[in-house]
N, C-alpha and C positions, 0 to 999 in steps of 0.2 A: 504494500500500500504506500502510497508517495503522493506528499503535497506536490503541487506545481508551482515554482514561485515567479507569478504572473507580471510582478514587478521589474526580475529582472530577465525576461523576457519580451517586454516592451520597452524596456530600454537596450537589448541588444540589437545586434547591425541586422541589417535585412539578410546579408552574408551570413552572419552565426547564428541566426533563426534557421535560415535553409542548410545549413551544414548539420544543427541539429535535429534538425527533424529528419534529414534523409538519412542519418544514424541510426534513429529508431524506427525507422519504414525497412533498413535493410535490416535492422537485427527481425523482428517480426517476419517478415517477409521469409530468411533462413532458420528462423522456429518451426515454424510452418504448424503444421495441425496440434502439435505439442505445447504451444503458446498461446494465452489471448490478453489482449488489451482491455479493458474497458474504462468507460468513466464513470467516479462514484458518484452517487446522489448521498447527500447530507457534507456533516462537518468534520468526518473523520478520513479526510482525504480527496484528492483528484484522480489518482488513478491507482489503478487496481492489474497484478500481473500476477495471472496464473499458469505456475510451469509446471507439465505431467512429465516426468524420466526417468527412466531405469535406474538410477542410483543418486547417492549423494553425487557424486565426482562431475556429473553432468547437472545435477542442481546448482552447485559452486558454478563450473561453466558458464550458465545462463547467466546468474546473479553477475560475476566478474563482470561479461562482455556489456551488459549493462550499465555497471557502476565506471568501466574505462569510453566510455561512450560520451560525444561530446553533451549527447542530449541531460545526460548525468549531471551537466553543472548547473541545471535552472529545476533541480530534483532535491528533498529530502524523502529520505524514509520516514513515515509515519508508522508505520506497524510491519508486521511479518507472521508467517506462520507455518512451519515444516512439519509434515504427517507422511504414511504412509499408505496409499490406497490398502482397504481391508476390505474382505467378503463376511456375509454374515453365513456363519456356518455355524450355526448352535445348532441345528437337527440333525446333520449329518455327522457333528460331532460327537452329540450326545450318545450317537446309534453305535459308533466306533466305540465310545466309552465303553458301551453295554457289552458289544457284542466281545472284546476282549476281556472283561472283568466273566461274561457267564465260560471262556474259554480256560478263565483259572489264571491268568496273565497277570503278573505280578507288576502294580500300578511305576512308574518310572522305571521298571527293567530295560534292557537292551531290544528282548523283543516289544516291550511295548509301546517304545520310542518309535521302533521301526515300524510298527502297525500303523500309529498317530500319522507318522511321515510319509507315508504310503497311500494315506486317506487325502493326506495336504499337497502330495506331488499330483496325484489325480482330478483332484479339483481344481489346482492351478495351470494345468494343460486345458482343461473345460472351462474353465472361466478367463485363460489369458486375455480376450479383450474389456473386458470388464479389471483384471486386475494392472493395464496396461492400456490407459484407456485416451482415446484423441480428445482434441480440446469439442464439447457441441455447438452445434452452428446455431444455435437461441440466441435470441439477443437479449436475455436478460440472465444475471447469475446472483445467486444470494449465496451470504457464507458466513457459516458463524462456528466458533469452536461450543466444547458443552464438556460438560464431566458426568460420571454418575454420582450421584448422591452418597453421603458419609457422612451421617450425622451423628444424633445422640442415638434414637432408635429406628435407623433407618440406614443397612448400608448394603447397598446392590452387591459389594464383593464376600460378603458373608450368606447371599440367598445360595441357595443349592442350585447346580446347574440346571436340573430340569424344570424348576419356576422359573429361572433366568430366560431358558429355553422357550418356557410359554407364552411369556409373556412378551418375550423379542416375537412370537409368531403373529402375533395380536397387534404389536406394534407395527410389524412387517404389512399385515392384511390391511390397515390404514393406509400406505403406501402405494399401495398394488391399484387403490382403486384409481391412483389420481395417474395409474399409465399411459404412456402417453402422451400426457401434459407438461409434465417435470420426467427431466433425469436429474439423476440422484448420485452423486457419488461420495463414500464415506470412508474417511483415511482417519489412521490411529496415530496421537500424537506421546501416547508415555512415554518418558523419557527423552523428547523430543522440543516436544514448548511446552508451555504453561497450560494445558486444557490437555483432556483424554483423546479426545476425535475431534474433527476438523467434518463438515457437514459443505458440498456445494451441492448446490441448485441450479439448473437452469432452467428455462420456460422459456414460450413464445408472451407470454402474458403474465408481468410480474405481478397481478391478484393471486395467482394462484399458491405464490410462497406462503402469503397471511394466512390462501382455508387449507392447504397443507399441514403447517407447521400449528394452526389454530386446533384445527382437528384430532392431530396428534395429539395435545396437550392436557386430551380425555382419557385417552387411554393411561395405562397402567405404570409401565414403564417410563413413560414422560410426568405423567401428573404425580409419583411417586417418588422417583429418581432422577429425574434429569433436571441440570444444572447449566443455565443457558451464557453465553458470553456475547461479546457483541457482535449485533450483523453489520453484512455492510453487504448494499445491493450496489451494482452497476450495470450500466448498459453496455453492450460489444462495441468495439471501437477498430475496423478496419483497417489497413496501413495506407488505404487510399481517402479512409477519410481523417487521416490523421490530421490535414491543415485547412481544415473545418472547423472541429476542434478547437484548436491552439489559433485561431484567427484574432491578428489584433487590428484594434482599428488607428 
């Protein structure tokens, strides 16, 4: 997330306006479906850049080519936030749970490590685009981190898996109805920033974040447990309509 400092970008030369802006048209441009631009609405920023990649080493990458970028010097950072795309597999896991514990399988043995990993390589071959996923072509995206709940009598990491299980199904079947509408993608941040998951949104029609994320907040899992941080919506921002955008008068 990055302010834009509009000040001194109408005080530079018409030459280091267009020297910076076709920085960030070429970096965009060779991001390509991995990357998107947009601009935020509210006070928590100008813009907004979401990068999908295989690893840290190519997150760094992105960020660098950015931050040595001429467009970089009329930029602050406002915010940030690093996760890692997750699938929600509580049923399939729970089922692996079972079907090794009724096999006699000694819980963190050798072979039961191997069973777990055997369940997690086969779902990550099934779900590679999903766990590896392009930037959507919506032109609206909402994004907020969130934690699970840890209170005095109240803590998601002490329920037993198979309530966890049920009630992530229940949360999930909220979801499911609004297909279509929203994509969804949901990355894990432990150990990573400040907040558990990392939540994007996208839609062709930004009402439908409010009855999404409104409707969820009935359910079990959310009206229970979940611990919301701040959003921040924007709209997509092309490399062609970049000096739209940034027009001064």
């Amino acid at each position: 997330m990055l302010r834009f400092r509009w000040s001194a970008w109408r005080a530079a030369s018409p030459d280091s306006r267009a020297r910076a802006l076709s920085s960030l048209q070429h970096l965009l441009t060779s991001w390509g479906s991995h990357s998107g631009l947009f601009s935020l609405l509210g006070h928590k920023g100008d813009l907004l850049l979401i990068h999908f990649r295989r690893s840290f080493d190519e997150l760094n990458e992105a960020e660098l080519a950015l931050a040595r970028s001429p467009f970089f010097d009329f930029c602050e950072v406002a915010h940030s936030y690093l996760s890692v795309v997750e699938l929600g597999l509580y049923e399939s896991t729970g089922k692996t749970y079972s079907d090794l514990t009724n096999r006699g399988v000694v819980p963190h043995s050798e072979e039961w490590n191997a069973g777990i990993q055997e369940v997690l390589d086969r779902q990550s071959r099934a779900m590679a685009s999903r766990l590896f996923p392009e930037m959507p072509a919506n032109p609206y995206v909402c994004f907020y981190p969130m934690d699970r709940r840890r209170g005095e009598d109240k803590n998601w990491y002490s329920v037993p898996m198979a309530e966890r299980a049920r009630m992530m199904a229940e949360h999930g079947a909220v979801g499911r109805r609004y297909a279509g509408q929203v994509r969804q993608i949901i990355s894990g941040s432990i150990g990573f920033d400040d907040w558990e998951w990392g939540v994007d949104l996208f839609a062709d029609d930004p009402l439908i974040f409010k009855k999404l994320i409104y409707e969820m907040r009935f359910d079990e899992v959310s009206a229970v447990y979940a611990l919301f941080g701040s959003f921040f919506v924007g709209l997509r921002t092309l490399p062609d309509q970049l000096p739209a955008l940034l027009k001064v008068d």
